[in-house]
C-alpha positions in Angstrom: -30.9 35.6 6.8 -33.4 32.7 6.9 -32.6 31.5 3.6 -28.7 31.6 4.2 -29.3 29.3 7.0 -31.5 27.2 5.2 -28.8 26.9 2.0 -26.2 26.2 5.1 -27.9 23.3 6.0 -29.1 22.0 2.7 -25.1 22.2 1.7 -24.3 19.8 5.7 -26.8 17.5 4.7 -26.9 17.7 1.1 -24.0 17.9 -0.8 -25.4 17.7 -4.3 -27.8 20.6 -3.4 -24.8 22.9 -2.8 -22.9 22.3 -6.0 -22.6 25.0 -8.1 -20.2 25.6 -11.1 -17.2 27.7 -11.1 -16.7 30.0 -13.6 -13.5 30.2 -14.9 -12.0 32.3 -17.9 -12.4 30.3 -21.2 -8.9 31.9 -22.4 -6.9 30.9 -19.3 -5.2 27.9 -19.1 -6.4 24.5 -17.6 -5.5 23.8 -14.1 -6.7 21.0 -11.8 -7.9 23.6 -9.5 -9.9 25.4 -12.6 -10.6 22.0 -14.7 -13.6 20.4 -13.1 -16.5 21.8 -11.0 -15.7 23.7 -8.1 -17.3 20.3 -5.5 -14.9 18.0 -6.6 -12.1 19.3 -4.4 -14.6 19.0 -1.4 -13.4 17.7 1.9 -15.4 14.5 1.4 -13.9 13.9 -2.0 -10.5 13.6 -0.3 -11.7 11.7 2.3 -13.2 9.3 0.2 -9.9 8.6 -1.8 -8.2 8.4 1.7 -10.4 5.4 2.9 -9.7 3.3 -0.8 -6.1 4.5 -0.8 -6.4 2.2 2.5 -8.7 -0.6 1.5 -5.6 -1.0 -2.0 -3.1 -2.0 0.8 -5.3 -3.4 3.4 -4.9 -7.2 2.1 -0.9 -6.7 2.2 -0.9 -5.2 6.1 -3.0 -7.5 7.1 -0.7 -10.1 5.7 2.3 -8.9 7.4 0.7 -8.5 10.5 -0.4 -12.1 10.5 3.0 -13.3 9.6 3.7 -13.9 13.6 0.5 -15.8 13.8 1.6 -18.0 11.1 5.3 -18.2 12.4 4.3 -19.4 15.5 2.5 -22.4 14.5 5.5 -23.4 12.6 8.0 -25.8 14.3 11.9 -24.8 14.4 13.4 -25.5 10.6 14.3 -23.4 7.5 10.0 -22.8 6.6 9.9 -20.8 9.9 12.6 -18.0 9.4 11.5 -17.6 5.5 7.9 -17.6 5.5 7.7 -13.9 5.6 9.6 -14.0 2.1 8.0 -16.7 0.9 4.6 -15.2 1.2 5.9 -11.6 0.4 7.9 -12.8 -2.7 5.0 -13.8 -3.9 1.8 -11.2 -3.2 4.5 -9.1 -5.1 5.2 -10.8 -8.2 1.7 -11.9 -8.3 0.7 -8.3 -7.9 3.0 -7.3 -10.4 1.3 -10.1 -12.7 -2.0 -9.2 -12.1 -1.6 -5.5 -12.2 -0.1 -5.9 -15.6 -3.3 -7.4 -17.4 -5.3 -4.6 -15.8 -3.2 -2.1 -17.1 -3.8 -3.8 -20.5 -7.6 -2.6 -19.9 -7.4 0.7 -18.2 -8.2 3.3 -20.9 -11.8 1.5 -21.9 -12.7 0.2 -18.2 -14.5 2.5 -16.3 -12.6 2.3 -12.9 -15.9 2.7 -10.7 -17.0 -0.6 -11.6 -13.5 -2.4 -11.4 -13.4 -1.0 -7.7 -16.8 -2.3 -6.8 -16.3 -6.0 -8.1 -12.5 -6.2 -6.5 -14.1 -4.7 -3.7 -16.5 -7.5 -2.9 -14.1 -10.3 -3.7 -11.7 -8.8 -0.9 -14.7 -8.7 1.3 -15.3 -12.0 0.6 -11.8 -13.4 1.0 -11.4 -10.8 4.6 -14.2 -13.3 5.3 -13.4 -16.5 5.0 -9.8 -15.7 6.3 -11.1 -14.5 9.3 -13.4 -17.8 10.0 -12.9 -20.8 9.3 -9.4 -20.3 7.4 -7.2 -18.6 10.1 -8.6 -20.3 13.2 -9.6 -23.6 12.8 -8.1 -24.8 8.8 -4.3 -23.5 9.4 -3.6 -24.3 13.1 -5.0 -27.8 11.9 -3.0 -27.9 9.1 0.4 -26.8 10.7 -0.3 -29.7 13.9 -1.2 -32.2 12.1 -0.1 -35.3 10.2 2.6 -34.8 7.6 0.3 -35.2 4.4 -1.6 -31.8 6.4 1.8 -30.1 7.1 2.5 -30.7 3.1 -0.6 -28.3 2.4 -0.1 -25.5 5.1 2.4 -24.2 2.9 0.5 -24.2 -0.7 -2.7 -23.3 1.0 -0.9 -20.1 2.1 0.5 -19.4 -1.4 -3.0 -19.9 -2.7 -4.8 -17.5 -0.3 -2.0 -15.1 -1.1 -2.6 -15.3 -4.8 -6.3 -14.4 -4.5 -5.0 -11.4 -2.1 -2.6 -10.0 -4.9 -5.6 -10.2 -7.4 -8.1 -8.1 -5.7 -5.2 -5.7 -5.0 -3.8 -5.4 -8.4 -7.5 -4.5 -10.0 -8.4 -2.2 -7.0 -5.1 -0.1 -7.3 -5.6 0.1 -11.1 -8.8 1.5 -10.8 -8.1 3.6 -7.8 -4.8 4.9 -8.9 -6.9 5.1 -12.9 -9.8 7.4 -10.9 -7.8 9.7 -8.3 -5.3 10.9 -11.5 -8.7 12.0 -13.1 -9.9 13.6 -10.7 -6.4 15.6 -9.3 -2.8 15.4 -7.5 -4.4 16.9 -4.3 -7.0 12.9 -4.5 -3.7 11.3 -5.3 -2.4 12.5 -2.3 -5.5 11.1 -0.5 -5.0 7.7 -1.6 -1.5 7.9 -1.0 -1.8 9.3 2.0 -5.0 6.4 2.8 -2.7 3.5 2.2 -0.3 4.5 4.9 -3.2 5.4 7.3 -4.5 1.8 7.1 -0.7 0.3 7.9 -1.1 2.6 10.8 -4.2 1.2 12.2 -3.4 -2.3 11.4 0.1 -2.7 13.5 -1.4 -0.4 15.9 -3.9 -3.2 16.8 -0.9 -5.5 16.4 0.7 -4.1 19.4 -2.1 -3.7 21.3 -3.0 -7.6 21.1 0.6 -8.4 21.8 0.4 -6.0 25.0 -3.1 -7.8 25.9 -2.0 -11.1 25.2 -2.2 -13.7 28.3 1.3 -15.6 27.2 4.8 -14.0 27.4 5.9 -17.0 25.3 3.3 -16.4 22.6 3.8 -14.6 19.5 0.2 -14.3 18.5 -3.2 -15.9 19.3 -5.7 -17.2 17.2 -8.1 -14.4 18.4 -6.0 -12.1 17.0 -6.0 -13.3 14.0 -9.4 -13.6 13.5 -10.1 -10.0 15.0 -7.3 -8.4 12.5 -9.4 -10.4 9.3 -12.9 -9.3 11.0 -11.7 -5.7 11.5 -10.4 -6.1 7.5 -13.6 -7.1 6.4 -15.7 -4.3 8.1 -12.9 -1.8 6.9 -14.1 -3.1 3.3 -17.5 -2.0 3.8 -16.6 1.3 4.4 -14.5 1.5 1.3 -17.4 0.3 -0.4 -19.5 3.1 1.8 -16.8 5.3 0.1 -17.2 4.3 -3.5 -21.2 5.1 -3.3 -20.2 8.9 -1.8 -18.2 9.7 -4.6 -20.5 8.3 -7.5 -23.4 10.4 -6.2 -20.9 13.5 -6.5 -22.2 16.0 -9.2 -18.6 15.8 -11.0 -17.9 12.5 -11.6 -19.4 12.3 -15.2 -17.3 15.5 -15.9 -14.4 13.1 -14.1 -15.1 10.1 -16.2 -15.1 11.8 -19.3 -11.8 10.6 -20.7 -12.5 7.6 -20.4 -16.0 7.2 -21.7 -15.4 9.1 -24.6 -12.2 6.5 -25.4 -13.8 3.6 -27.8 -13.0 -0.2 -27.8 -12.7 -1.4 -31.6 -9.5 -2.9 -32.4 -7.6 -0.3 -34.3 -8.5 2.4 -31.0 -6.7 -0.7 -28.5 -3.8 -0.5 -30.9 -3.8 3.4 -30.5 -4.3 2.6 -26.8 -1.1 0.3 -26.6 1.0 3.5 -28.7 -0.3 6.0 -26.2 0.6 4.2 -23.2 3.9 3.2 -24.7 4.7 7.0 -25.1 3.6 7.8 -21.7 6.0 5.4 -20.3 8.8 6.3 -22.2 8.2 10.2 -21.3 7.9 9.6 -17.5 10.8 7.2 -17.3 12.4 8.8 -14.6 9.9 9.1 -12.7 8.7 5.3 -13.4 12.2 4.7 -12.2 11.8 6.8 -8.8 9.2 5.3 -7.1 10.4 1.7 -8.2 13.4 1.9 -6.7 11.8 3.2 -3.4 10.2 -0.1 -2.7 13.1 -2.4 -4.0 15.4 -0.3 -1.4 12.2 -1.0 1.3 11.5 -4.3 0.3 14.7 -5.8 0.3 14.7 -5.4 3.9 11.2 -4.6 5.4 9.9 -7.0 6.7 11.8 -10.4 5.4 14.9 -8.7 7.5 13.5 -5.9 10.1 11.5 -8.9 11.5 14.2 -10.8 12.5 15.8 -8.0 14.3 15.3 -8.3 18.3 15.9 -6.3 21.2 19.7 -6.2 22.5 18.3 -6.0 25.8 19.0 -9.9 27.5 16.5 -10.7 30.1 13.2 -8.3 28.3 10.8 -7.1 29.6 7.0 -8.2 27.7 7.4 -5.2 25.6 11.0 -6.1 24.5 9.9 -9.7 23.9 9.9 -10.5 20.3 6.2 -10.6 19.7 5.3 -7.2 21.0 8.9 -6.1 19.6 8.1 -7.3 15.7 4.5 -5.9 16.1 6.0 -2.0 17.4 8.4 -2.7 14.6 5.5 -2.6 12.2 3.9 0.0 13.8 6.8 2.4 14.0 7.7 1.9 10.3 4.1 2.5 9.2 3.5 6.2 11.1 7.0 7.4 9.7 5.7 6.3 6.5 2.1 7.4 7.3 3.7 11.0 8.3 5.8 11.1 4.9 2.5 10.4 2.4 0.6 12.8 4.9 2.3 15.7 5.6 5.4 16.4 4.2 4.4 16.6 0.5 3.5 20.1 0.3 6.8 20.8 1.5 8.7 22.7 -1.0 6.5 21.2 -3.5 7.0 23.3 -6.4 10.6 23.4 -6.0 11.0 20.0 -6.4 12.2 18.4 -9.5 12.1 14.8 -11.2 15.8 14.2 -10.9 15.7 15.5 -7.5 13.3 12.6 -6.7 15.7 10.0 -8.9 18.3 11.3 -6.0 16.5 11.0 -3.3 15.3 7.3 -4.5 18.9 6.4 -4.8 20.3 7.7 -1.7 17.8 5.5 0.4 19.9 2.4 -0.2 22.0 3.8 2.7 19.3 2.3 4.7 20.3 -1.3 3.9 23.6 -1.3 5.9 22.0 0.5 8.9 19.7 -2.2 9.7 22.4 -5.1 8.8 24.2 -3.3 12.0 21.1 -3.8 14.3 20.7 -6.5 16.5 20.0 -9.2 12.9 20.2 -13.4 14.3 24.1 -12.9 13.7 24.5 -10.1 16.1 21.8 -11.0 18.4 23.9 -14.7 19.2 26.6 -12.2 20.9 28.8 -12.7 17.7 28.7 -8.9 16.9 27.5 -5.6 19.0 24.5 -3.9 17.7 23.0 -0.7 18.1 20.9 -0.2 20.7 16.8 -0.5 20.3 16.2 2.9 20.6 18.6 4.1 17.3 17.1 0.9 15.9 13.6 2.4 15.8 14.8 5.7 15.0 16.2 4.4 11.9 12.8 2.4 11.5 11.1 6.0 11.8 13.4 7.4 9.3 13.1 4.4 6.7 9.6 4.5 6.9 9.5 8.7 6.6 11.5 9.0 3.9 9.2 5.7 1.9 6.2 7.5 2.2 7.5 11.4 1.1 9.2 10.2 -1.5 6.6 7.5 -3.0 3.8 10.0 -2.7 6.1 12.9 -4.4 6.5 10.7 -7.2 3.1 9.5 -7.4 1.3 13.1 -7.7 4.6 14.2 -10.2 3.9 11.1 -12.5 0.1 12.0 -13.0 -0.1 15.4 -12.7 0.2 17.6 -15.9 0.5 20.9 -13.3 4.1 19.4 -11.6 4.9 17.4 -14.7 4.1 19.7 -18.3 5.3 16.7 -20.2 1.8 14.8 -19.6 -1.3 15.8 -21.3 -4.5 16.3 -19.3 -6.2 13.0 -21.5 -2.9 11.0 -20.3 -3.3 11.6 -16.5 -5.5 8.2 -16.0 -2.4 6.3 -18.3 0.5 7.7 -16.5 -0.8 7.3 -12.6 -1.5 3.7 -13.6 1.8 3.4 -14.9 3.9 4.9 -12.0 1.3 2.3 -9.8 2.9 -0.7 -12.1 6.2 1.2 -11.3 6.0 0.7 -7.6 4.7 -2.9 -7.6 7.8 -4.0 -10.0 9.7 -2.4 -7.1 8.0 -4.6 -4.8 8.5 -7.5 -6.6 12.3 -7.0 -7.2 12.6 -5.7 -3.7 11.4 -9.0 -2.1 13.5 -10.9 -4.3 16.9 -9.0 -3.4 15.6 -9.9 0.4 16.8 -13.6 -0.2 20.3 -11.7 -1.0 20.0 -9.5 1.9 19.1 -12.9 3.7 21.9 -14.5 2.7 24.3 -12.0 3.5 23.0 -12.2 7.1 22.6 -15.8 7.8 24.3 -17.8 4.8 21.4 -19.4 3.2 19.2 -17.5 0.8 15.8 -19.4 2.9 16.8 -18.9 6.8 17.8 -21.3 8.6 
């Protein structure tokens, strides 16, 4: 009796002293529930992937949400109503640059030490954003003479680009290690990176409820707290990382990708087997892109230029608090989507099931183009009222999350999808990744369109 206790507690405090093997037939068939050790499904293991799931997006919520900050410093002109794309446009394209050259690399980079480098330099940048960039250099730059006003805009772009890069090599390596390890991590970080959206608007709103101005759209203290808050939110991912190298399975995780060498004729072989792991998931490559040009066309270049119909508002209607619960609506039907409807009918689903839902979401675009847009809001038009406005937020950001995480765990997972081979699951999850950041990138572009269609300039105004 003694000794069960003792083994109970050795396995709460311990993990590594309460691994132990599972034995599995040697004639059955590999499974991810079968293929590794028995601890690597652990509670912890998912939770780990959950909190970098959430630091990979962290730099681009923390972005949007400072997008009123930045707006309000900006005086009345065509900059002020197309910032958001500007700055969107390019985190995307730049992520989409970036993430290609790490692609290049990730069969013969071992992804624990990508994460812990882009890790740092994100903590770094969280940093510097949060003091002396966003309270004192911006505002400065934004009030000042017109040689300063000349930089606010390039500085921006520049802090932007450094943004996109520490994304681009922490979701390679992140996306590279949870298809190791198994669709149920992939979930995690899936399911991580709408979690963090969650927490960041949420504090959003709550500083826009808090806030001592009606006529102010955000504070400087905000700002600063939201990069603060980012920065500590980095340590724990980096807490994170440490948990899951000290797990017992990670060299048994790893394995693919140290046994792959790095002369010259195996990076030709690497480029061939990449090449043919594209071409086979194709559809699903397709999928998840086309969720995020459908999304990003219109959320949040568009959505943030949506007000309440409601003519004399209350705070909570006003249009800072209104954008900021616009965030935060968006992110927990997303959140809810990655979270907990993917083990819905999961093995009924089928990749041109997923193609069809992916194409049916464009549906979305009109919807919000009948909501209260600049056009409609000048009394020009009706518009639907707030409350269908968010449900439609709530079923935009739902159906981004299900279906973005369904095609996610399909693309890397040789259990849902037979056409990939166990040694290909690292490959084709980074693959999909570089999928849904060309959606991104062709989604904020078709925003200028979408602009356009709305106001009759392609840059506000």
């Amino acid at each position: 009796m003694l000794s069960t206790i003792q083994k109970r507690l050795q396995s709460l405090i311990s993990p590594q002293a309460a691994y132990e093997p599972v034995t599995t037939d040697p004639d059955a068939p590999d499974s991810e529930g079968t293929r590794l050790s028995g601890h690597h499904q652990g509670r912890h293991v998912y939770l780990c992937f959950w909190v970098l799931g959430a630091g990979v997006l962290l730099p681009w919520n923390a972005l949007m949400c400072t997008f009123p900050f930045l707006i309000s410093l900006i005086e009345d002109g065509p900059l002020r109503s197309s910032l958001p794309s500007y700055l969107s446009s390019t985190f995307c394209f730049a992520n989409l640059l970036f993430l290609g050259i790490a692609q290049r690399t990730v069969t013969s980079v071992n992804p624990i030490r990508r994460i812990r480098w882009t890790l740092l330099l994100l903590l770094a940048a969280c940093i510097v954003l949060a003091y002396p960039i966003l309270p004192s250099v911006v505002p400065s730059l934004a009030k000042g003479s017109a040689g300063a006003r000349a930089m606010f805009l390039p500085l921006l772009i520049l802090l932007t680009l450094v943004l996109a890069l520490a994304t681009s090599y922490l979701q390679s390596a992140v996306i590279a290690l949870a298809s190791l390890w198994g669709s149920r991590e992939m979930q995690g970080v899936m399911s991580g990176q709408g979690g963090i959206a969650v927490l960041v608007s949420g504090s959003q709103v709550v500083l826009a409820l808090l806030s001592s101005s009606e006529k102010q759209e955000s504070s400087t203290g905000a700002a600063f707290s939201l990069w603060a808050l980012a920065a500590a939110f980095v340590v724990v991912c980096l807490l994170a990382l440490n948990r899951l190298i000290r797990n017992p399975a990670i060299t048994e995780v790893l394995a693919p990708v140290m046994s792959r060498t790095t002369g010259a004729a195996d990076r030709a072989k690497d480029v061939r087997v990449t090449q043919n792991v594209a071409n086979k998931n194709l559809s699903i490559e397709f999928a998840v892109m086309f969720v995020f040009v459908v999304t990003l066309a219109v959320f949040p270049p568009i959505t943030t230029t949506i007000t309440s119909v409601v003519k004399s508002p209350p705070k909570i209607l006003q249009p800072a608090t209104f954008i900021a619960i616009h965030f935060f609506l968006f992110n927990v039907g997303d959140y809810s989507g990655r979270t907990f409807l993917p083990s819905i009918g999961l093995r009924s689903m089928t990749i041109p099931r997923l193609v069809a839902l992916s194409l049916a979401r464009v549906v979305f675009v009109p919807l919000f183009l009948f909501c209260n847009i600049p056009a409609r809001a000048k009394g020009e038009l009706p518009a639907f009222p707030d409350v269908i406005y968010w449900l439609i937020l709530l079923l935009f950001g739902l159906t981004n999350g299900w279906i973005s995480t369904l095609c996610m765990m399909f693309a890397s997972s040789p259990d849902l999808n037979p056409a990939i081979a166990e040694d290909e699951k690292d490959i084709a999850g980074t693959l999909a990744a570089f999928s849904l950041v060309t959606g991104l990138a062709i989604g904020s572009l078709c925003s200028f369109g979408v602009s356009h269609a709305i106001s009759g300039t392609y840059f506000g105004g």
